[in-house]
Backbone as CSV, one residue per row, in Angstrom:
resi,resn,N_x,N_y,N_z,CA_x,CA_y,CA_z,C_x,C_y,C_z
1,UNK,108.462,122.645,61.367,108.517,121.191,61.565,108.771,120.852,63.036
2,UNK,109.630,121.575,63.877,109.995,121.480,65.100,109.030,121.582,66.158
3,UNK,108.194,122.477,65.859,107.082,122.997,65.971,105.660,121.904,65.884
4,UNK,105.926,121.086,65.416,104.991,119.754,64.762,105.372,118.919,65.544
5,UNK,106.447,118.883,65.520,107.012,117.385,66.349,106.646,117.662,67.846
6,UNK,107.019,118.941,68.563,107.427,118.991,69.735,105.056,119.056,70.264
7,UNK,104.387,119.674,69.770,103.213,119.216,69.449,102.942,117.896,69.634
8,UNK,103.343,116.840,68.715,102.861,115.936,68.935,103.236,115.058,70.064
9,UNK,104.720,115.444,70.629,105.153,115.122,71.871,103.978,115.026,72.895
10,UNK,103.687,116.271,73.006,103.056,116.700,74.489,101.520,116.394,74.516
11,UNK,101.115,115.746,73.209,99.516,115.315,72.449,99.617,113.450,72.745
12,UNK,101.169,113.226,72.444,100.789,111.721,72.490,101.640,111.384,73.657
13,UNK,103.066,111.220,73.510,104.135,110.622,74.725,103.905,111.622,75.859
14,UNK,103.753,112.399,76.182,103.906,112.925,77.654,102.236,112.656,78.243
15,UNK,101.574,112.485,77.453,100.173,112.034,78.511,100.250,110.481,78.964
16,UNK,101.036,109.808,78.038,101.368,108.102,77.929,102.144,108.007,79.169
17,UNK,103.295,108.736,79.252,104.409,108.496,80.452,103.455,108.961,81.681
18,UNK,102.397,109.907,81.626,102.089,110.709,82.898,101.275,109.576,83.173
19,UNK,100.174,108.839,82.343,99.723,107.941,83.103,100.052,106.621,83.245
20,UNK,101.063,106.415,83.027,101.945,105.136,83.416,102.210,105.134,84.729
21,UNK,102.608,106.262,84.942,102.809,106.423,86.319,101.906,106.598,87.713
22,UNK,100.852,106.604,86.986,99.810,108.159,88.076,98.337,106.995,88.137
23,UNK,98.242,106.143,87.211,96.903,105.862,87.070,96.397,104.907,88.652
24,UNK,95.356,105.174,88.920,94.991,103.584,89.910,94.374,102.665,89.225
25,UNK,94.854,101.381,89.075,94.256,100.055,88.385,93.192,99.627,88.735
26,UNK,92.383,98.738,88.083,90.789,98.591,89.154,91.388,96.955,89.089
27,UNK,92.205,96.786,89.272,93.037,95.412,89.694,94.423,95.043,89.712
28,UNK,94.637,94.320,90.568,96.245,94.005,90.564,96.685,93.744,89.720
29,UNK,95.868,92.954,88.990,97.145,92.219,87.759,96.525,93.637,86.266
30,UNK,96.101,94.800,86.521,96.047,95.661,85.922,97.261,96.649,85.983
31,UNK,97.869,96.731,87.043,99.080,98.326,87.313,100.005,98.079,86.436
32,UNK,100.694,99.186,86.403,101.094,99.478,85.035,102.767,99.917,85.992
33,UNK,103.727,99.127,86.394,104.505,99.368,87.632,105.985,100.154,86.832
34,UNK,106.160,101.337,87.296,107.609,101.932,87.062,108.506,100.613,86.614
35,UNK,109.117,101.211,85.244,110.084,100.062,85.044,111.491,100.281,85.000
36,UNK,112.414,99.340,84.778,113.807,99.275,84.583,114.152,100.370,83.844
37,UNK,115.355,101.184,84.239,115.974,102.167,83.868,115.145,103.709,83.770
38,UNK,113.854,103.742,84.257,113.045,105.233,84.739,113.940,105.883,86.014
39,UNK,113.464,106.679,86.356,114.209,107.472,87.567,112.492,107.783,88.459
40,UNK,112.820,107.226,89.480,111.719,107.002,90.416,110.947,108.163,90.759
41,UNK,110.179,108.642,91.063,109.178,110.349,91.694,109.752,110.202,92.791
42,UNK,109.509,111.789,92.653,109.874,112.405,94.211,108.431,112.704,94.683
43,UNK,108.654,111.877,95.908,107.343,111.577,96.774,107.711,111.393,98.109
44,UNK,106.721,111.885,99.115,106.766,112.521,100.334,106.209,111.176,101.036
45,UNK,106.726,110.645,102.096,106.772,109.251,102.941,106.743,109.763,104.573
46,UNK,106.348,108.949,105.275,106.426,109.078,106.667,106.762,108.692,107.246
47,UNK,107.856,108.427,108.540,108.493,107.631,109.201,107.318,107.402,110.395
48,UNK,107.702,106.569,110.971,107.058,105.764,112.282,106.894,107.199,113.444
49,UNK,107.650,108.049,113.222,106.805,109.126,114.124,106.288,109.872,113.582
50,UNK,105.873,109.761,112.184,104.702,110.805,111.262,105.671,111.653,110.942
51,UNK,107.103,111.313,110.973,107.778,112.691,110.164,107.910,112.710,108.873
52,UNK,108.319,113.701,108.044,107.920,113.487,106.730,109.210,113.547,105.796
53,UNK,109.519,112.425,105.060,110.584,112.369,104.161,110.264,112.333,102.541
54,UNK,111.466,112.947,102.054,111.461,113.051,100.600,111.996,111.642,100.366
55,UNK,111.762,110.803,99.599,111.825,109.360,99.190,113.396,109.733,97.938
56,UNK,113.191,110.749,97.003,114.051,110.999,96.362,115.544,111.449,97.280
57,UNK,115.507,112.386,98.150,116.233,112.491,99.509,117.157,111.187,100.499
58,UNK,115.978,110.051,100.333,116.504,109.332,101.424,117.149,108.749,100.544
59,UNK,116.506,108.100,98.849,117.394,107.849,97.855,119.486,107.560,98.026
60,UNK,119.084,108.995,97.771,120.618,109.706,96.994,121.540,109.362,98.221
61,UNK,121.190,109.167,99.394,122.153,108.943,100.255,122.769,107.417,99.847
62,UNK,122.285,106.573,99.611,122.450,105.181,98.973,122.224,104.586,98.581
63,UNK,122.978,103.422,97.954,122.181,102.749,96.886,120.574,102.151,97.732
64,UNK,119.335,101.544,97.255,118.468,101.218,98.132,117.846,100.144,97.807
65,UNK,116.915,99.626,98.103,116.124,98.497,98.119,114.613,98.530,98.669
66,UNK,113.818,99.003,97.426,112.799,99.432,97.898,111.579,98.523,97.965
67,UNK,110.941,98.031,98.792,109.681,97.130,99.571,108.441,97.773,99.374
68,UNK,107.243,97.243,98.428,106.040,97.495,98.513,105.501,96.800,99.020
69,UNK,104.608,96.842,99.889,104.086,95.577,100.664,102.495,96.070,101.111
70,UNK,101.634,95.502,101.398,100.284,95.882,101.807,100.058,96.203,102.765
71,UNK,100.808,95.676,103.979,100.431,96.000,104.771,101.171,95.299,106.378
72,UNK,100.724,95.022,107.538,101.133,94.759,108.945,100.279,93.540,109.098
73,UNK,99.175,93.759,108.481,97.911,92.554,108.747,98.076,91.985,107.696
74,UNK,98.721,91.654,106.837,98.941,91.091,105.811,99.990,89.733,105.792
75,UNK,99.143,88.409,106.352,100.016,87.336,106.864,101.095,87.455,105.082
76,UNK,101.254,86.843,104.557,102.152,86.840,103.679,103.300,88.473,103.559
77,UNK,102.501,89.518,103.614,103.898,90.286,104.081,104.668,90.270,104.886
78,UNK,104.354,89.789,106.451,104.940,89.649,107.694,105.747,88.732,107.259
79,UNK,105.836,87.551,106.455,106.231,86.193,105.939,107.317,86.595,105.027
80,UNK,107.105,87.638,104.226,108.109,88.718,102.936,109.204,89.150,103.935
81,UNK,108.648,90.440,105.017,109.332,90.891,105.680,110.514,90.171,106.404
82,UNK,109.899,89.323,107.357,111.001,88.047,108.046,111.884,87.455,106.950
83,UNK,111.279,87.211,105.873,112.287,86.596,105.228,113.578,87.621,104.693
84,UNK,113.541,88.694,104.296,114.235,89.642,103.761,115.188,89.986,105.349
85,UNK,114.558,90.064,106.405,115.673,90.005,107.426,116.522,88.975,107.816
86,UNK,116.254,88.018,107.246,117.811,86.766,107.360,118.947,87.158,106.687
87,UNK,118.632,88.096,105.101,119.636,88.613,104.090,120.155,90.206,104.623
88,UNK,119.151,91.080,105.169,119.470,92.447,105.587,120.919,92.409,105.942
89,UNK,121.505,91.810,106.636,123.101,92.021,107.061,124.153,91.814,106.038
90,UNK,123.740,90.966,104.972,124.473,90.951,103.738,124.108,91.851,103.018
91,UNK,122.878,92.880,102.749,122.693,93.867,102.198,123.539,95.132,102.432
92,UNK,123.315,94.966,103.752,123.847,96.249,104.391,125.733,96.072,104.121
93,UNK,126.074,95.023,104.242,127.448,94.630,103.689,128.121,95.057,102.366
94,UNK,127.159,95.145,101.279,126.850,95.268,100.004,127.164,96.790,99.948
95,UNK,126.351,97.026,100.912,126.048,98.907,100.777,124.650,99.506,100.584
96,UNK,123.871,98.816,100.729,122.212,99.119,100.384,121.856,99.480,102.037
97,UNK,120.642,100.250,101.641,119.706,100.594,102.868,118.235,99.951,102.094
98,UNK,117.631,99.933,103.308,116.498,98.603,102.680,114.660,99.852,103.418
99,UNK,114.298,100.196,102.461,112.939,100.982,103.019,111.915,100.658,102.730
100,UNK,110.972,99.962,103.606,109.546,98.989,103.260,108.810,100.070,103.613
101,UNK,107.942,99.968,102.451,106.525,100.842,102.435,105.393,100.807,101.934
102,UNK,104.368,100.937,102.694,103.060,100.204,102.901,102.146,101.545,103.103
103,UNK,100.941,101.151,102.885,99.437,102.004,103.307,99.463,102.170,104.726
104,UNK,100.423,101.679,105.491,99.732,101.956,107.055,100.008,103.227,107.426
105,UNK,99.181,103.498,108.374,99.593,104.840,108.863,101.211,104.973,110.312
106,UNK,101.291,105.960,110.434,102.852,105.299,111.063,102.808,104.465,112.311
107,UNK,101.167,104.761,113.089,101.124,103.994,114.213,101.053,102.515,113.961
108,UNK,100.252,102.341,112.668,100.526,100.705,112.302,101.936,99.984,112.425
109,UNK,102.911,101.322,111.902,104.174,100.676,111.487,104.829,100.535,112.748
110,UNK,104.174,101.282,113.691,105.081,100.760,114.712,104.489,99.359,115.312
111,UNK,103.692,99.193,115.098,102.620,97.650,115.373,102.877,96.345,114.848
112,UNK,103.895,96.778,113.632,104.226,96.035,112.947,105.803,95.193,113.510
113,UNK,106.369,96.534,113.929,107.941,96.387,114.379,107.838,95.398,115.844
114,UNK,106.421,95.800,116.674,106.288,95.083,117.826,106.365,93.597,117.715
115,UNK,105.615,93.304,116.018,105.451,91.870,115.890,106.262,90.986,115.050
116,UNK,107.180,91.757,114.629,108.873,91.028,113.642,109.732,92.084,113.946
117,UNK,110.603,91.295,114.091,111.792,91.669,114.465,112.572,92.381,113.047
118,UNK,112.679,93.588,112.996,113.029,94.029,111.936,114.231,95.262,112.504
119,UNK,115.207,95.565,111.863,116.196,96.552,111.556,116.002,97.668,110.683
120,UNK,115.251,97.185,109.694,115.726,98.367,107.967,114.413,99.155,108.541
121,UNK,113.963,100.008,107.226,113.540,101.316,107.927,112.025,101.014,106.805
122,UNK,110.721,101.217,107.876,109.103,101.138,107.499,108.970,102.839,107.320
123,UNK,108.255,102.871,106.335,107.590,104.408,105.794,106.096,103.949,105.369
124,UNK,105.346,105.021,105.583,104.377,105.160,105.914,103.581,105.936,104.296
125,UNK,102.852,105.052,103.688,102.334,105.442,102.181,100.741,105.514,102.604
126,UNK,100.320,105.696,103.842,98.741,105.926,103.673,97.594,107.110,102.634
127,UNK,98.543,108.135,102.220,97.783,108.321,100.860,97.961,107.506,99.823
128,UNK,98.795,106.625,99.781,99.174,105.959,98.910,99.569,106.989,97.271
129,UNK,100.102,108.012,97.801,101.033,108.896,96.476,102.242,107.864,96.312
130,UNK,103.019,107.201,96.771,103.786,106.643,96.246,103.200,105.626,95.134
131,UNK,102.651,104.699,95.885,102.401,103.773,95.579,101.802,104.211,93.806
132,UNK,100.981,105.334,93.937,99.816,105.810,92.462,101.163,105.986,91.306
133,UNK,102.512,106.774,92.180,103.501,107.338,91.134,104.296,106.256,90.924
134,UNK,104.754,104.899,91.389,105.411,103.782,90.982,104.274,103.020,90.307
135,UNK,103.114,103.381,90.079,102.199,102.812,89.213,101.976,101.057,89.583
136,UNK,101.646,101.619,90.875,101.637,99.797,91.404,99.705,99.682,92.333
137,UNK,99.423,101.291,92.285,98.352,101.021,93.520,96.891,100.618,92.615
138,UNK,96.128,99.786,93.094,95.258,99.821,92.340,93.446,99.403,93.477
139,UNK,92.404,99.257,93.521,91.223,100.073,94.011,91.082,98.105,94.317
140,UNK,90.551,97.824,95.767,90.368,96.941,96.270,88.515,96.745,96.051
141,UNK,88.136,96.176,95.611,86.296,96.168,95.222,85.755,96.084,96.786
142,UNK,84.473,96.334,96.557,83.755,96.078,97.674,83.478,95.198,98.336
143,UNK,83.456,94.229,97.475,83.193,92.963,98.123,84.210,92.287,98.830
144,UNK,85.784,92.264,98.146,86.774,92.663,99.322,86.861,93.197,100.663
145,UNK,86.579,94.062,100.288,86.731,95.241,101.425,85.571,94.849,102.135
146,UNK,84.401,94.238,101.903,83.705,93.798,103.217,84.017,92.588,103.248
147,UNK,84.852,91.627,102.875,85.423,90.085,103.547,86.280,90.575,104.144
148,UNK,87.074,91.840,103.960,88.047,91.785,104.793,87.798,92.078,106.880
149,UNK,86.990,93.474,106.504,86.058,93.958,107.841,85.358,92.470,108.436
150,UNK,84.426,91.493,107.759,84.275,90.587,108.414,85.544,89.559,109.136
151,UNK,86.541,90.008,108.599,87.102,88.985,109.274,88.346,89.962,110.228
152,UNK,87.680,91.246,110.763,88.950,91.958,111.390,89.927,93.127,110.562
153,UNK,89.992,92.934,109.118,91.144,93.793,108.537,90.392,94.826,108.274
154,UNK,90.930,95.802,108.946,89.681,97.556,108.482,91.083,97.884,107.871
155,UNK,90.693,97.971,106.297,92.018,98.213,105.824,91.201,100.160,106.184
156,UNK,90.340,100.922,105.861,90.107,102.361,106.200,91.079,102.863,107.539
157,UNK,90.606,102.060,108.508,91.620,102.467,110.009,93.170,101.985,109.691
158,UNK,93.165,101.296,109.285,95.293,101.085,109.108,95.597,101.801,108.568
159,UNK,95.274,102.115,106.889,96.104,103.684,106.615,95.253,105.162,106.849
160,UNK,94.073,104.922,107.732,93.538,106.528,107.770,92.524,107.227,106.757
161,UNK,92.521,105.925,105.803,92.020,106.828,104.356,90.778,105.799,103.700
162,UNK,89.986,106.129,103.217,88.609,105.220,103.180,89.141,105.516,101.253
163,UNK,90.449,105.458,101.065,90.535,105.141,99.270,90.553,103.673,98.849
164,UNK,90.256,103.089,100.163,90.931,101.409,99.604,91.483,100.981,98.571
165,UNK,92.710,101.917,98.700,94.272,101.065,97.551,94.784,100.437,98.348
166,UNK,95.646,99.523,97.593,96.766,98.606,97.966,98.174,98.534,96.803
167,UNK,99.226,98.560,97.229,100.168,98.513,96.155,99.522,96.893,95.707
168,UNK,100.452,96.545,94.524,100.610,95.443,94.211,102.220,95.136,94.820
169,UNK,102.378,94.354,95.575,103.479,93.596,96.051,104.821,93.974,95.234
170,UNK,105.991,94.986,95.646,106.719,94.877,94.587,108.177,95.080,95.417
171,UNK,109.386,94.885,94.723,110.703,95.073,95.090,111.551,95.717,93.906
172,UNK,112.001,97.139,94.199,112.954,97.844,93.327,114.372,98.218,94.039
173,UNK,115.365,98.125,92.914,116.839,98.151,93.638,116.596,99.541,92.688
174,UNK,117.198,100.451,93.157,117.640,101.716,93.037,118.677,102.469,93.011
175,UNK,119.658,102.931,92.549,120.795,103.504,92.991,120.519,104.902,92.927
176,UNK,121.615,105.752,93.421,121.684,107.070,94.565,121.380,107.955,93.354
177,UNK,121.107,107.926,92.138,120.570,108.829,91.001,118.945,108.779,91.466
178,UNK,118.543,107.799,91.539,117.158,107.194,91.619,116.669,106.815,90.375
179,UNK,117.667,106.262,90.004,117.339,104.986,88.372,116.903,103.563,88.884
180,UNK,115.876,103.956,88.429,114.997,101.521,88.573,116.590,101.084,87.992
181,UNK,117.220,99.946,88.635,117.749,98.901,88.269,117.642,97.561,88.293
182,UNK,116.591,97.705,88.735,115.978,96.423,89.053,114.709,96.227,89.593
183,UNK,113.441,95.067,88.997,112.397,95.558,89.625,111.411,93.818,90.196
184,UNK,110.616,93.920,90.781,109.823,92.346,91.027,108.366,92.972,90.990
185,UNK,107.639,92.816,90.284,106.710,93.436,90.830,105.156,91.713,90.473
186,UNK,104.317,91.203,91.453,103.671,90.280,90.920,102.577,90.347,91.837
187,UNK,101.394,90.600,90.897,100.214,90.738,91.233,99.196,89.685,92.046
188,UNK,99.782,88.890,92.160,99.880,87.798,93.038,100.513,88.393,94.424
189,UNK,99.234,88.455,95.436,99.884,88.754,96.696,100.449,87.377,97.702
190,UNK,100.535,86.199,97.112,100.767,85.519,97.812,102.092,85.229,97.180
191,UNK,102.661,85.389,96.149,103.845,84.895,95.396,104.503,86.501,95.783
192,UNK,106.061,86.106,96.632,106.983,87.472,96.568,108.425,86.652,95.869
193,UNK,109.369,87.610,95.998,110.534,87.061,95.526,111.484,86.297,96.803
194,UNK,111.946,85.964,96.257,112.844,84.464,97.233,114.030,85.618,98.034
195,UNK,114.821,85.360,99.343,115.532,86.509,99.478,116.703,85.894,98.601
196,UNK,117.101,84.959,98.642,118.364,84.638,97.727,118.810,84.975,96.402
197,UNK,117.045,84.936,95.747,117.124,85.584,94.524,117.567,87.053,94.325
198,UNK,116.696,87.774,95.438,116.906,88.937,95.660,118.336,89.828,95.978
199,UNK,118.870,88.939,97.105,120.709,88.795,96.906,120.894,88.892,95.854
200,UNK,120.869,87.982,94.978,121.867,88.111,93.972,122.058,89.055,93.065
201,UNK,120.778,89.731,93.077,119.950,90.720,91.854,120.613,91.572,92.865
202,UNK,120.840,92.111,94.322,121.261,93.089,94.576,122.851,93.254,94.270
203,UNK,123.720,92.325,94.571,125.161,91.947,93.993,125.183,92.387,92.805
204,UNK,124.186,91.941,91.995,124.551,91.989,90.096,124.397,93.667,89.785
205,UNK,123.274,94.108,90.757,123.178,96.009,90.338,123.765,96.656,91.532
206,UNK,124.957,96.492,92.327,125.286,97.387,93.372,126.083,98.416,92.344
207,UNK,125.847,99.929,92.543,126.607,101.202,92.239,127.239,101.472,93.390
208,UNK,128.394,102.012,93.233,128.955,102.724,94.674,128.469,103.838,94.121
């Protein structure tokens, strides 16, 4: 019987969880985004000088506050970003470290820092493995992707990679296990979360 069950485990629930996580959406309001109370993947990120961090690693050092965002050329992220730095000093008060991460490649991210004034720390998702394992990235169409080139955005040259993903816009509070405690995720790239809201949701789940 044990034998039956543990069978049907690995036939039905473990292919369900693997692609919850892993799949690319062929639209935003398709991803299927890591939820409340999962324990996040360990996935490999890049800092602004192309060095390479374990995301589970930078984790465990503290509680965190994790930023999906599209991108540097992305007027409404720059708009996300600024806004989340009026609250950063009450975060950091709290006890959180705050890590925004995007498709750019790290030279973007430093392109980015030139043009907002930012503190917390940009990582670099241009394979976009994070983004596929928080189950947020999903395949930008063509016809996109050539309005965007007409008007300047080579999303291929910002992260390096001709996969044209994009997360879907999201915000996860995390604590130093790397348990979701909290999540925003809205397929709507023009709608993010408010920072006040976001305060409070960080107050209501701080772990020491």
């Amino acid at each position: 019987m044990s034998k039956l069950l543990l069978l049907l485990f690995v036939l039905t629930v473990l292919p369900f969880q693997l692609l919850l996580g892993q799949q690319v959406a062929p639209s935003a309001d398709k991803v299927t985004p890591l939820l409340i109370s999962s324990e996040i993947p360990d996935v490999s990120l890049k800092n602004i000088n192309g060095e390479t961090l374990s995301l589970r690693t930078e984790v465990a050092k503290q509680p965190s506050i994790l930023i999906f965002y599209r991108g540097g050329w992305c007027p409404y992220c720059s708009r996300h970003l600024a806004d989340l730095h009026k609250i950063e000093d009450e975060l950091y008060e709290i006890g959180y470290q705050i890590l925004a991460i995007s498709p750019d490649k790290p030279e973007k991210l430093k392109a980015t820092l030139q043009n907002i004034e930012l503190n917390y720390t940009l990582l670099s998702d241009s394979p976009m493995t994070a983004s596929k394992a928080f189950g947020l990235a999903f395949k930008v169409d063509q016809e996109t992707v050539a309005r965007y080139k007409s008007i300047g955005l080579d999303l291929e040259g910002d992260s390096g990679h001709d996969h044209h993903l994009l997360p879907a816009p999201a915000v996860y509070i995390v604590n130093t296990d790397g348990i979701v405690k909290f999540n925003y995720v809205n397929p709507n790239y023009k709608e993010r979360i408010n920072g006040e809201v976001l305060l409070t949701a960080a107050k209501a789940y701080y772990e020491e």
